[in-house]
Backbone and ligand atoms as CSV (ligand in chain L), in Angstrom:
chain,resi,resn,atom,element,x,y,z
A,1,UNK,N,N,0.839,-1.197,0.000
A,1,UNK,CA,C,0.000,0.000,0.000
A,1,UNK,C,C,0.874,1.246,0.000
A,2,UNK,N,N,0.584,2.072,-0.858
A,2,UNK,CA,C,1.531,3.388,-1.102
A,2,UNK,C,C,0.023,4.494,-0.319
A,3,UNK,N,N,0.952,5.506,0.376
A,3,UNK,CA,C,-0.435,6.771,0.676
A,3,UNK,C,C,0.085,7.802,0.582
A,4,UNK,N,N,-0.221,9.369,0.743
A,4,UNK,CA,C,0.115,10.194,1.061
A,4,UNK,C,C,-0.603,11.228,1.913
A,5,UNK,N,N,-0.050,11.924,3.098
A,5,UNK,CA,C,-1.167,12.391,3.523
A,5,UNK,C,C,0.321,13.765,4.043
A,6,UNK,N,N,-0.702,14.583,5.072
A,6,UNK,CA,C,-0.253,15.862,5.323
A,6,UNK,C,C,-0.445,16.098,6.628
A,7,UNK,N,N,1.137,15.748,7.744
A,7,UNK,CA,C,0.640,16.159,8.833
A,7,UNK,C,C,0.534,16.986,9.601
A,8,UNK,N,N,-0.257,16.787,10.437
A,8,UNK,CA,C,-1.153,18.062,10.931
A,8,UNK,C,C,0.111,18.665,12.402
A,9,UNK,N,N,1.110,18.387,12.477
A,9,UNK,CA,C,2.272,18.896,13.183
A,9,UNK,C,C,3.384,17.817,13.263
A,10,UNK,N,N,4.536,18.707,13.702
A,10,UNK,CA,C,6.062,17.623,13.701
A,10,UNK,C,C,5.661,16.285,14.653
A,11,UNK,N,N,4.846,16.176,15.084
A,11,UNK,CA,C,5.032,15.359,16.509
A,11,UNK,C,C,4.169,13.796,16.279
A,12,UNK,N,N,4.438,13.217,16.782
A,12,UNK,CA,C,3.369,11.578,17.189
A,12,UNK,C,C,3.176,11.481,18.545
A,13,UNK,N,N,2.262,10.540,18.527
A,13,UNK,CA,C,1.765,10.262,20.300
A,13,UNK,C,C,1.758,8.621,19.972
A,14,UNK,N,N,1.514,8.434,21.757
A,14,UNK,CA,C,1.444,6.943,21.829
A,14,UNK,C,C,-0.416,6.931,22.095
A,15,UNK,N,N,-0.921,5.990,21.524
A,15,UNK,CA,C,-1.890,5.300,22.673
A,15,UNK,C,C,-1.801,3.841,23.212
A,16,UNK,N,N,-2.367,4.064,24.621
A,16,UNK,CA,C,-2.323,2.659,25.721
A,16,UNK,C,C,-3.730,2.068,25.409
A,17,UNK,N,N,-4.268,2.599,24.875
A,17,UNK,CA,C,-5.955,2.019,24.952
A,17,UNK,C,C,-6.037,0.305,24.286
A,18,UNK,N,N,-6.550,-0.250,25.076
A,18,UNK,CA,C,-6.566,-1.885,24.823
A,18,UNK,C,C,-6.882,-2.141,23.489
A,19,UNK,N,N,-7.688,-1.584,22.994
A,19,UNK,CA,C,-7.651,-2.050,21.624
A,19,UNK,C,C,-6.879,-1.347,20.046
A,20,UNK,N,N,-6.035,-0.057,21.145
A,20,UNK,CA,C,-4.753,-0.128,20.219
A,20,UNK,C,C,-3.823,-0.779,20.352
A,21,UNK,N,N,-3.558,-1.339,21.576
A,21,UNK,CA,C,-2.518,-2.095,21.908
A,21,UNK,C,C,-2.792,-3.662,21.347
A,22,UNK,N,N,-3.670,-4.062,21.142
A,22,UNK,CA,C,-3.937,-5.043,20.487
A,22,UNK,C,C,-3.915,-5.388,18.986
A,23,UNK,N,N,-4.978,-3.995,18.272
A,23,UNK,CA,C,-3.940,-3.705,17.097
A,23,UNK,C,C,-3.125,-3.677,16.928
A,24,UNK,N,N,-2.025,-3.325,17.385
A,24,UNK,CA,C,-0.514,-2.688,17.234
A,24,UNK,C,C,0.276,-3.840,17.839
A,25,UNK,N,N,0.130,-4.499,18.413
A,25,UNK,CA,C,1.013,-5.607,19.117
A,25,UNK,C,C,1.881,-4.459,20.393
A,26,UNK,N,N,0.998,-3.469,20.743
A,26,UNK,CA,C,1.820,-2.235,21.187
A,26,UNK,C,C,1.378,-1.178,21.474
A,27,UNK,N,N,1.876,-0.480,22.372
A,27,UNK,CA,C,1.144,1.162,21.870
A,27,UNK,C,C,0.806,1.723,20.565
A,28,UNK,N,N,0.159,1.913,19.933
A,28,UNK,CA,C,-0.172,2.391,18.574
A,28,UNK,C,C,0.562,3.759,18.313
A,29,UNK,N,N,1.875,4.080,17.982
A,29,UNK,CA,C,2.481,5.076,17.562
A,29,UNK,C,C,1.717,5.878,16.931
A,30,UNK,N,N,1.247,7.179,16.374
A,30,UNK,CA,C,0.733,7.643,15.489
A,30,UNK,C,C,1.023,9.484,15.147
A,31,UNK,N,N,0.568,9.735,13.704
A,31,UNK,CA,C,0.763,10.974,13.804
A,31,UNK,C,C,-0.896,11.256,12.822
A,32,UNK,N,N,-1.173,12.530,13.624
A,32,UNK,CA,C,-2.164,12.966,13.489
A,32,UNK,C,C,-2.295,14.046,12.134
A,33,UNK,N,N,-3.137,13.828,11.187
A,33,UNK,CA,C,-3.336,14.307,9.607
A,33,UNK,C,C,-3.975,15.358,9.799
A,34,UNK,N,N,-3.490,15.930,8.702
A,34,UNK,CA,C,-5.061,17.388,8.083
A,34,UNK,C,C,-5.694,16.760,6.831
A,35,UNK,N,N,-6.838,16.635,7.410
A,35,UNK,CA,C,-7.508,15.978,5.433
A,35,UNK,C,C,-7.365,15.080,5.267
A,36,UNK,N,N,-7.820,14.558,4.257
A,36,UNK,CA,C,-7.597,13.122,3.817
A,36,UNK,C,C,-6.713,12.101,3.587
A,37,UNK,N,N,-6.167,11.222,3.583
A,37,UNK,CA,C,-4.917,10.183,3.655
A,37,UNK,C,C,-5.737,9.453,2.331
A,38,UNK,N,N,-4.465,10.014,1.399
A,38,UNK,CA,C,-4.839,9.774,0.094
A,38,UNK,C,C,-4.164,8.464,-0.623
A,39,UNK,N,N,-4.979,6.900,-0.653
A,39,UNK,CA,C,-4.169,5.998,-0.724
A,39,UNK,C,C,-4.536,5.187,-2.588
A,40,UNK,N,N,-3.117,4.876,-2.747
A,40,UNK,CA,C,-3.176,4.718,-4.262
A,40,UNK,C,C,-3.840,3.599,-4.776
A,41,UNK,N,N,-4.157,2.449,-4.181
A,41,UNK,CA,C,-4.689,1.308,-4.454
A,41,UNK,C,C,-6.024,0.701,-3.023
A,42,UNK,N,N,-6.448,1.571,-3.269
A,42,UNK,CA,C,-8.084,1.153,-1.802
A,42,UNK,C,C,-8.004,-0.002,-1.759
A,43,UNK,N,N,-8.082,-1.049,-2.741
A,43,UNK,CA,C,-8.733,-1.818,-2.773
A,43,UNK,C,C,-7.663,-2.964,-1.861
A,44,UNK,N,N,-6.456,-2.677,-2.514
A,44,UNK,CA,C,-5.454,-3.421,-0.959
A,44,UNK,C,C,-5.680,-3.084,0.186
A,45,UNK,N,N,-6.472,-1.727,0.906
A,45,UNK,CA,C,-6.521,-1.690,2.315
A,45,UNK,C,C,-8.221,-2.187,2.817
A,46,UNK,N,N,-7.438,-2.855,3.778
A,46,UNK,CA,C,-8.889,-3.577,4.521
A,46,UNK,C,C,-9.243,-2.625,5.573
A,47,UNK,N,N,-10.527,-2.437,6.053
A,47,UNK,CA,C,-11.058,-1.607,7.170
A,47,UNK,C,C,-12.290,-2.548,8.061
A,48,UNK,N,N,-11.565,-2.340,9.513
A,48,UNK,CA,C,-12.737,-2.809,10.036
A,48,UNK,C,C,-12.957,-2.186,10.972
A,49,UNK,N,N,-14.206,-1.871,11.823
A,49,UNK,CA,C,-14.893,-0.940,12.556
A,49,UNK,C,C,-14.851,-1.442,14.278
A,50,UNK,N,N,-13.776,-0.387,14.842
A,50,UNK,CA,C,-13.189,-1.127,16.053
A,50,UNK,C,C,-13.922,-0.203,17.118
A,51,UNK,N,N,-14.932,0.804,16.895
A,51,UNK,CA,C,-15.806,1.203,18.135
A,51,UNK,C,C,-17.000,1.903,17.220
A,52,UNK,N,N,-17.997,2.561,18.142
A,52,UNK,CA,C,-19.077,3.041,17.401
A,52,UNK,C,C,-18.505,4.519,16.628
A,53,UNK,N,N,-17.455,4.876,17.014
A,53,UNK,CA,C,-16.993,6.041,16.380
A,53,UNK,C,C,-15.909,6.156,15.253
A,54,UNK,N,N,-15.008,5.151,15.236
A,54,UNK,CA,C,-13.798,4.596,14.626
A,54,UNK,C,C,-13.631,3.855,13.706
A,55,UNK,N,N,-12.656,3.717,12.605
A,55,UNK,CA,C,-12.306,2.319,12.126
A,55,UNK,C,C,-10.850,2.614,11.883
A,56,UNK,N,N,-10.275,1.029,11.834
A,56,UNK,CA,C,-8.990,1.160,11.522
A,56,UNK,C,C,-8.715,0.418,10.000
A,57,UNK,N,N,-7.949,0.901,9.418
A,57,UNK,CA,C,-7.452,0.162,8.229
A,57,UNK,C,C,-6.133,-0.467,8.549
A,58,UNK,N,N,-6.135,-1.358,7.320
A,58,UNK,CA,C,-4.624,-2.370,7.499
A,58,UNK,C,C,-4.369,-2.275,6.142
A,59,UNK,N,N,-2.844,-3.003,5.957
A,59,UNK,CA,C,-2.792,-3.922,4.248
A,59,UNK,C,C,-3.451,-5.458,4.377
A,60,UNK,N,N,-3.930,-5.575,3.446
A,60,UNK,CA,C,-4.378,-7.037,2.849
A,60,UNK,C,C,-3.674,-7.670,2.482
A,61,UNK,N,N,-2.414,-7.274,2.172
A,61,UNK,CA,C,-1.634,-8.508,1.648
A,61,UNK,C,C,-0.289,-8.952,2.914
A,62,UNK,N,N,-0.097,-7.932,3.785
A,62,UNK,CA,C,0.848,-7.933,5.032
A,62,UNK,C,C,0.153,-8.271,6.156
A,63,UNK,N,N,-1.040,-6.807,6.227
A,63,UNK,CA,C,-1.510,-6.700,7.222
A,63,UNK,C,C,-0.973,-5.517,8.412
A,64,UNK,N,N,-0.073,-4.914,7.933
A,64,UNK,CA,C,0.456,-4.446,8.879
A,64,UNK,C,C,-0.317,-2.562,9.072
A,65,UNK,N,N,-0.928,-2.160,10.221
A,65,UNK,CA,C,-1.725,-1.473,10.596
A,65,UNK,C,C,-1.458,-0.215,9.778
A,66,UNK,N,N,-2.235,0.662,8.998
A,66,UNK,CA,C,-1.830,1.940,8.692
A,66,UNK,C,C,-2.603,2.882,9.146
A,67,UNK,N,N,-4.034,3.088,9.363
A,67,UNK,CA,C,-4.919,4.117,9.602
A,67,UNK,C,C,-5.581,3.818,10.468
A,68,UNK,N,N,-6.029,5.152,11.864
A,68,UNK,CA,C,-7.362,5.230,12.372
A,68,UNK,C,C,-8.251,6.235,12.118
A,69,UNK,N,N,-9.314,5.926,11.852
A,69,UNK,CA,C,-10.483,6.910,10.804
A,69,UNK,C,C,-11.213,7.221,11.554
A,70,UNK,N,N,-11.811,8.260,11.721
A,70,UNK,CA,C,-13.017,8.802,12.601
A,70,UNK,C,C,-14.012,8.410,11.429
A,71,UNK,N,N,-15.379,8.159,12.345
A,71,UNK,CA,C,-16.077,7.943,11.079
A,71,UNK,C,C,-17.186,8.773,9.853
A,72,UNK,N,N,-16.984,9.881,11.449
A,72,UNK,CA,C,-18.137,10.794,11.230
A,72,UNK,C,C,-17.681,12.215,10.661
A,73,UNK,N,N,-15.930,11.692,10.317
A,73,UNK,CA,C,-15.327,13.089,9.891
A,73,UNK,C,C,-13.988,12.854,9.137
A,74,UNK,N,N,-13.119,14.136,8.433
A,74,UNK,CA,C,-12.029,13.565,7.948
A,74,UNK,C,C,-11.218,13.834,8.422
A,75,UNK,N,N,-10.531,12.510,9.540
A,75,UNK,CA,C,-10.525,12.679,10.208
A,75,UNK,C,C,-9.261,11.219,10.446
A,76,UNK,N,N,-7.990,11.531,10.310
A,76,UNK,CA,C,-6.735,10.152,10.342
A,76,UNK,C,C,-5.866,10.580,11.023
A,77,UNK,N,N,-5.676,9.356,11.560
A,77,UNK,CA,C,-4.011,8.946,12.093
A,77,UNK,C,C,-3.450,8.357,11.647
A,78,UNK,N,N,-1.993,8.396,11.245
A,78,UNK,CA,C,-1.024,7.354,10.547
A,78,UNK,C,C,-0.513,6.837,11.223
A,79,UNK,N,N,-0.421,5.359,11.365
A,79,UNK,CA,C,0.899,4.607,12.010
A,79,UNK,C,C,2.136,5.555,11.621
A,80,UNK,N,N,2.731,5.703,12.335
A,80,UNK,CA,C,4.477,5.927,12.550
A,80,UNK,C,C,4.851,5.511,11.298
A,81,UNK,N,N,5.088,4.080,12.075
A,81,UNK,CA,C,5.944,3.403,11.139
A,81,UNK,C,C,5.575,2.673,10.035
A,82,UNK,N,N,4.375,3.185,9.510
A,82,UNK,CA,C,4.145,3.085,8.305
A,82,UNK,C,C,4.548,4.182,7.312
A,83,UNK,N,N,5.092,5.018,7.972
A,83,UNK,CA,C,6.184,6.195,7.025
A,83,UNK,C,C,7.056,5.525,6.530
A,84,UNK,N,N,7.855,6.427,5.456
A,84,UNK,CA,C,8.981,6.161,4.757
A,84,UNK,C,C,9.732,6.945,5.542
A,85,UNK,N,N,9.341,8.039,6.538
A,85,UNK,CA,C,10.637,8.798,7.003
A,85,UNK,C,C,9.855,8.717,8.835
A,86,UNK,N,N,9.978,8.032,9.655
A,86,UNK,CA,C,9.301,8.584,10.674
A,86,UNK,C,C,9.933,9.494,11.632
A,87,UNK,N,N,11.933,9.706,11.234
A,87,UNK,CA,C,12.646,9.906,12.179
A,87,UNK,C,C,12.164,11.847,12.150
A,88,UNK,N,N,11.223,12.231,11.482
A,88,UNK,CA,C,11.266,13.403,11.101
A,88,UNK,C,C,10.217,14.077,12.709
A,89,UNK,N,N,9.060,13.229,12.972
A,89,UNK,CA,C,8.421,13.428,14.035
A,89,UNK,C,C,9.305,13.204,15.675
A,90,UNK,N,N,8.680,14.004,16.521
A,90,UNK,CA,C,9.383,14.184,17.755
A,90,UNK,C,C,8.001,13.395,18.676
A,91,UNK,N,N,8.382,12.497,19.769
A,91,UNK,CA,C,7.500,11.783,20.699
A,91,UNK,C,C,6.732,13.029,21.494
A,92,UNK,N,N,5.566,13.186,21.322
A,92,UNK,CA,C,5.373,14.299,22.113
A,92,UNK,C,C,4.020,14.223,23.228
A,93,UNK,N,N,3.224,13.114,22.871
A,93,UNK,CA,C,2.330,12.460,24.189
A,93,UNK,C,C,1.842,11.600,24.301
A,94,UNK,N,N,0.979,11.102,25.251
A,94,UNK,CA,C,0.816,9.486,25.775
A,94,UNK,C,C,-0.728,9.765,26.098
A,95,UNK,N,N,-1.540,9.161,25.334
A,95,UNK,CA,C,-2.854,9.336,25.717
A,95,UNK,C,C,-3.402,7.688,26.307
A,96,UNK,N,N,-4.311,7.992,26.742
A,96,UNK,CA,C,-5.240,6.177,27.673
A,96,UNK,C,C,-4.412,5.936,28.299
A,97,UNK,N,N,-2.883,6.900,29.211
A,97,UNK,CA,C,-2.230,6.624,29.673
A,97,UNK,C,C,-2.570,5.566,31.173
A,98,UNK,N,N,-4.225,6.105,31.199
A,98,UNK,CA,C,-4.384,5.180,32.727
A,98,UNK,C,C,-4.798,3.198,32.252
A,99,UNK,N,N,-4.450,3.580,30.829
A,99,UNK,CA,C,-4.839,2.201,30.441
A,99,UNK,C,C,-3.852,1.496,30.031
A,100,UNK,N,N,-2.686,2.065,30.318
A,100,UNK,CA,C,-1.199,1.693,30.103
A,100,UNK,C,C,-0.771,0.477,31.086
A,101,UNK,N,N,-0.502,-0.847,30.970
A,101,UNK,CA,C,-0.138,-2.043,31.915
A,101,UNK,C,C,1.006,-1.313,32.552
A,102,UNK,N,N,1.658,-2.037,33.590
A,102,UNK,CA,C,2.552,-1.625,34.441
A,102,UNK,C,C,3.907,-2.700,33.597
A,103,UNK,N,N,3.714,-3.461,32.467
A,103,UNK,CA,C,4.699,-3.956,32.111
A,103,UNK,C,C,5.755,-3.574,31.059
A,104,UNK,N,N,5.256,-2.409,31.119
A,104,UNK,CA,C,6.180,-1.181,30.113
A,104,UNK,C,C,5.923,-0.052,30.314
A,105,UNK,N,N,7.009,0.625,29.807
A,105,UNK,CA,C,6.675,2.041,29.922
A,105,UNK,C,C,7.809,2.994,29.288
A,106,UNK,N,N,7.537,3.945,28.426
A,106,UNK,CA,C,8.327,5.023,27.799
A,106,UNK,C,C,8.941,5.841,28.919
A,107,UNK,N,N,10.378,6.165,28.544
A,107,UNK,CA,C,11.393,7.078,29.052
A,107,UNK,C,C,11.238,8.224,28.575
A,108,UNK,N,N,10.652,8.337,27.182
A,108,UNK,CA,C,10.719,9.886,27.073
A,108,UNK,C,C,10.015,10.268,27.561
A,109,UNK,N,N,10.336,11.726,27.672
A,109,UNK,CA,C,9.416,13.084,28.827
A,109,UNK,C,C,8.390,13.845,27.831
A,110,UNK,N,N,7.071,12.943,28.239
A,110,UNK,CA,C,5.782,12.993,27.801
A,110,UNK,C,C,4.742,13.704,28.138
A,111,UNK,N,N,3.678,14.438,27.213
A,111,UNK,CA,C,2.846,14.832,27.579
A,111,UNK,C,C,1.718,13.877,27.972
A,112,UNK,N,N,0.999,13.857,29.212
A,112,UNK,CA,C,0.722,12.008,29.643
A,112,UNK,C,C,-0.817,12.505,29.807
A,113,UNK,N,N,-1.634,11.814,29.086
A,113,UNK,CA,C,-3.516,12.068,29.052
A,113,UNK,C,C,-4.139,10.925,29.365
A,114,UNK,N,N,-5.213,11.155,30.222
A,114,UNK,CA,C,-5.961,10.091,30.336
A,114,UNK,C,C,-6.854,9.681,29.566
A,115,UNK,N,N,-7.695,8.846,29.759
A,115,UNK,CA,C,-8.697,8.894,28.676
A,115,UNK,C,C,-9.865,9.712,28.744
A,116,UNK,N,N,-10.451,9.573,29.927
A,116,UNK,CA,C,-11.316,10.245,30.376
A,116,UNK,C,C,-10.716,12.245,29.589
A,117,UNK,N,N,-9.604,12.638,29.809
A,117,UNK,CA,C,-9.076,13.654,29.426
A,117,UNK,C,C,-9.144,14.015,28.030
A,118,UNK,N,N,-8.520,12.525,27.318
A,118,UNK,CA,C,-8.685,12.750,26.037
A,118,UNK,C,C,-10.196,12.894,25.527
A,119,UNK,N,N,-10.792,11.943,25.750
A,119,UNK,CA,C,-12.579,12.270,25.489
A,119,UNK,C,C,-12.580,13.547,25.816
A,120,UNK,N,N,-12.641,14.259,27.051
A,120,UNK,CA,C,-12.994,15.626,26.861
A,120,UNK,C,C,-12.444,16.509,25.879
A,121,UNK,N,N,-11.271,16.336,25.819
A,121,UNK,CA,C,-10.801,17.136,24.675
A,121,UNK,C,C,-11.215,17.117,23.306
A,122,UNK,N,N,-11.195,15.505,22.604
A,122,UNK,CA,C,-12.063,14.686,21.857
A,122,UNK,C,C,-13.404,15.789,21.416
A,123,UNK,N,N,-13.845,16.112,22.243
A,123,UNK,CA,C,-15.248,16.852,22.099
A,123,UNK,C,C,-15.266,18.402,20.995
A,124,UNK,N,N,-13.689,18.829,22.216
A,124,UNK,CA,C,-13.647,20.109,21.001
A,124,UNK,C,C,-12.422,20.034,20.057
A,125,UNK,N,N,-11.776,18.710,20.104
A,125,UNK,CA,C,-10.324,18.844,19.260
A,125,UNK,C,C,-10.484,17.345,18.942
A,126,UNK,N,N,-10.720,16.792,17.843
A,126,UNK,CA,C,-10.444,15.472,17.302
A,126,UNK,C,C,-9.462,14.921,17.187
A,127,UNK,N,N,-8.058,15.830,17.964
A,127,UNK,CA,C,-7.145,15.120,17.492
A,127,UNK,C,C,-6.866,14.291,18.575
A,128,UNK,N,N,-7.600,14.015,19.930
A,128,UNK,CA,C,-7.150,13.349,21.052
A,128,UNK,C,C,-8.381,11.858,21.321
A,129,UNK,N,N,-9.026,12.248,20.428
A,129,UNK,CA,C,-9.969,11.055,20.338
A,129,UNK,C,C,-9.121,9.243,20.055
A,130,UNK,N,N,-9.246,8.287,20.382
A,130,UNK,CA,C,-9.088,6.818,20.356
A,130,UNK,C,C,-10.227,5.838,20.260
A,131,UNK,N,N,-9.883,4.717,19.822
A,131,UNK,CA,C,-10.822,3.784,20.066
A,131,UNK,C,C,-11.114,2.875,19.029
L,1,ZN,ZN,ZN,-6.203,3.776,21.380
């Protein structure tokens, strides 16, 4: 899957939320878009609908995670490391942090959100929304 999209600042965040971490085999790295994530062949990416608000896409032929979609807006996150360049973004926060296991944990010096936090924010800024 080839895409291109435009992001919406230098930075990525982590999320802890269980069903990114399950997606992701991990915290779900991501960097947050303006507009649409413009991908060259749709028909290789699979999407399936992981809350009443969300979906995530993958590749079909790997599998390996690329998008979370709001559904009701345009509205993406890119995996990280589904870039060709990710070293360009700086780690800059940790959201569902209270949903973070105690069996890991990031060293870098994070901006750290809960969920409950992010939902509120979620409300007037889409870019802190999960799920
Ligand atoms: Zn999440």
């Amino acid at each position: 899957v080839r895409f291109s999209a435009t992001a919406a600042g230098p930075a990525f965040d982590a999320c802890h939320c269980a069903t990114c971490r399950r997606w992701s085999a991990g915290p779900f790295l991501s960097v947050h878009c303006d507009g649409t994530v413009h991908v060259g062949d749709r028909s290789q990416v699979g999407v399936f609908r992981s809350s009443e608000w969300a979906e995530r896409h993958f590749c079909r032929t790997c599998g390996t995670s690329l998008f979370y979609k709001l559904i009701d807006r345009d509205y993406w996150s890119v995996s990280l490391e589904a870039l060709d360049d990710p070293s360009v973004f700086a780690f800059e926060s940790e959201i569902f942090i209270d949903e973070k296991p105690d069996r890991y944990a990031f060293a870098n010096d994070t901006r750290k959100v809960t969920g409950a936090e992010a939902f509120a924010e979620f409300t007037s800024d889409p870019e802190a929304g999960n799920g």
